[in-house]
N, C-alpha and C positions, 0 to 999 in steps of 0.2 A: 880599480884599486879600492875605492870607498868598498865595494861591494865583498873583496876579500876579507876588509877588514871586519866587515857585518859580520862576516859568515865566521870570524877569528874570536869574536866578542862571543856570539851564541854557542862557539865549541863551547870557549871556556866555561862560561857558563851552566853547562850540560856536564859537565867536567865538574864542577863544584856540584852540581846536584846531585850526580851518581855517586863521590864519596860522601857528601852528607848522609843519602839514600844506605849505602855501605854501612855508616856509622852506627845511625839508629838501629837497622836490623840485626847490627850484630852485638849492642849494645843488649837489645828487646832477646836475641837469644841466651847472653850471657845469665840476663836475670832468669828465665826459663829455666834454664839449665841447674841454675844455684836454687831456685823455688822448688824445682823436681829433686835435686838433693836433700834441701832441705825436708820436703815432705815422705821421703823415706829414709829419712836417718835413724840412727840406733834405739832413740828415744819412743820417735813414732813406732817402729817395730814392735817396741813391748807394750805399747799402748793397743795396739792390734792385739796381741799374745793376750793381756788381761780380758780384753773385752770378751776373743771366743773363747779363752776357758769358763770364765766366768757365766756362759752360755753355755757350753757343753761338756762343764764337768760337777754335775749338781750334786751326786756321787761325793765329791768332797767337798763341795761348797755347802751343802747342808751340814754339813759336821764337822769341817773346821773353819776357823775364822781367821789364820795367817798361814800366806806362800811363800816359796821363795823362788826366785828366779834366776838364773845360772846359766850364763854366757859358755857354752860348750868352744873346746877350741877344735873344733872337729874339719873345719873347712875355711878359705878367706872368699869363695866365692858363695857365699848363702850368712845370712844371719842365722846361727843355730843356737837354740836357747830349749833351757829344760824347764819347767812348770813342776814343782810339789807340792806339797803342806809342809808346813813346819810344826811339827811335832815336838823335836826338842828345841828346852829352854838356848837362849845367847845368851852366851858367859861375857861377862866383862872385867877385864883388867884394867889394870894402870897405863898399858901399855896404848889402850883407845883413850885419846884426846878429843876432845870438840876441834874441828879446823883439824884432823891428820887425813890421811888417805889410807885407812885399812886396807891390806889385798885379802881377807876372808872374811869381811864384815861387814854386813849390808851398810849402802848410803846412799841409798836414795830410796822412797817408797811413794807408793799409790795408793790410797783408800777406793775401794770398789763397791759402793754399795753395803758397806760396813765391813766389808774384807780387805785386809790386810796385805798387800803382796809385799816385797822385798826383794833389792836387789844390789850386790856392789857395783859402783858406777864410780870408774878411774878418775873420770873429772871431776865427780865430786865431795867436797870432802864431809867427814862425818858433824852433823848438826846436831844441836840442842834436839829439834822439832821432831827430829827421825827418833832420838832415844825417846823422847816425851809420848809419843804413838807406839812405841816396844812395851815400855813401862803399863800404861793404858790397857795394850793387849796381853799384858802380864806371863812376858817373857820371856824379859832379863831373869840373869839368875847373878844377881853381884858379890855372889860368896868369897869368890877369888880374891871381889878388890877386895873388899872389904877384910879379908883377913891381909893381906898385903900390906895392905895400908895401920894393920894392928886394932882394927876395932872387935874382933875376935882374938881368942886363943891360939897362939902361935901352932899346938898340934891341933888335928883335925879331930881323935878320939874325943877332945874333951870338946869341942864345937857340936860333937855328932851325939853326947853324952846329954844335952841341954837341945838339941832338935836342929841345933844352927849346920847343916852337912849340905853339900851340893843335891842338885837336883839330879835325879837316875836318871840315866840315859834309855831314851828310848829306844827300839831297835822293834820297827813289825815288818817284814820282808814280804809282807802282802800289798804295801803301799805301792803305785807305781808313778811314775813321773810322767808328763806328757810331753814327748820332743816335736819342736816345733823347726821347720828348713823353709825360712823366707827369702823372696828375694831381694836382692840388695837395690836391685832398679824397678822395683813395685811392691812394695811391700801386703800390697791387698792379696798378691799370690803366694802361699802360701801351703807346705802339706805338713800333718802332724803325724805322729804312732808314739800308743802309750808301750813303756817299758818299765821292767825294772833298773836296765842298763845296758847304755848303749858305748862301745868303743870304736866304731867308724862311720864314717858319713855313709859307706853303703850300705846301712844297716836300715836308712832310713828314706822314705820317700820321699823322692825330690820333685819340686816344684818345676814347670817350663818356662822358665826369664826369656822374655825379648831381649 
């Protein structure tokens, strides 16, 4: 009887160590799991994008000094983002607040060795610091507020009569964008192709995800 009960004590106890055992590992996988997310989230993605353009596109890194970056809605299985120059001026309105969430106005940026990228980023909202780095790289063009708001001539003739007129839009159809298809469970894999315009994910080569 004693000898059952020995043998009733040591289950239990093998029993408390295999769900201890249980706990930790699945505990040490959860974090795994969330660290591997975290190190291929959307941010790190563009973090990847800057670095090799900025290595493999000198072409326009020697001659321009601000990009932009643009969340393609082409697929939900690949991160697809396009790579430019920003050529033309951002207009600003009234309608951009410090603390709003533009949907067509950059809000977030990276300096890269003294280039500029730029990108809208849903969660974050528009700052001082991002305008302060526009301004800098001399790219706002605040004609709009500024007559909005009445510090110019309500018509544009007499604005344009005194030199005060919007900035011309650019337009060189030589430029081309470079599309990047990352994957969403590694972001180190990766395939690019420069275009002038892409409308489908088959247009572009895709990367092979585990």
């Amino acid at each position: 009887m004693a000898n059952l009960n020995t043998m009733k004590k040591a289950q239990s106890k093998y029993t408390v160590l295999l769900v201890l055992l249980f706990i930790i590992v699945s505990c040490s996988t959860q974090k795994l799991d969330l660290k591997r997310i975290e190190l291929n989230s959307k941010s790190h993605a563009i973090n990847v994008i800057i670095r090799d353009y900025y290595n493999s596109s000198s072409k326009y890194i020697n001659k321009y000094n601000v990009f932009e970056i643009q969340k393609e809605k082409l697929s939900d299985e690949y991160y697809v983002f396009s790579v430019y120059p920003r050529i033309n001026y951002l207009r600003v309105n009234k309608e951009l607040i410090v603390g709003s969430y533009p949907e067509k106005f950059p809000t977030n940026f990276k300096i890269n060795k003294k280039k500029l990228f730029l990108w809208n980023d849903p969660e974050k909202a528009l700052g001082n610091e991002l305008l302060q780095e526009m301004d800098e790289y001399e790219i706002l063009d605040s004609i709009d507020y500024r007559h909005e708001v009445g510090i110019y001539y309500y018509d544009w003739e007499s604005n344009r009569m005194i030199g005060l007129e919007r900035r011309p839009m650019i337009i060189d159809e030589g430029i081309y964008s470079t599309y990047y298809v990352i994957c969403k469970n590694d972001i180190k894999k990766f395939k690019k192709k420069k275009s002038t315009g892409i409308s489908s994910i088959k247009e572009l080569r895709l990367p092979k995800c585990d």
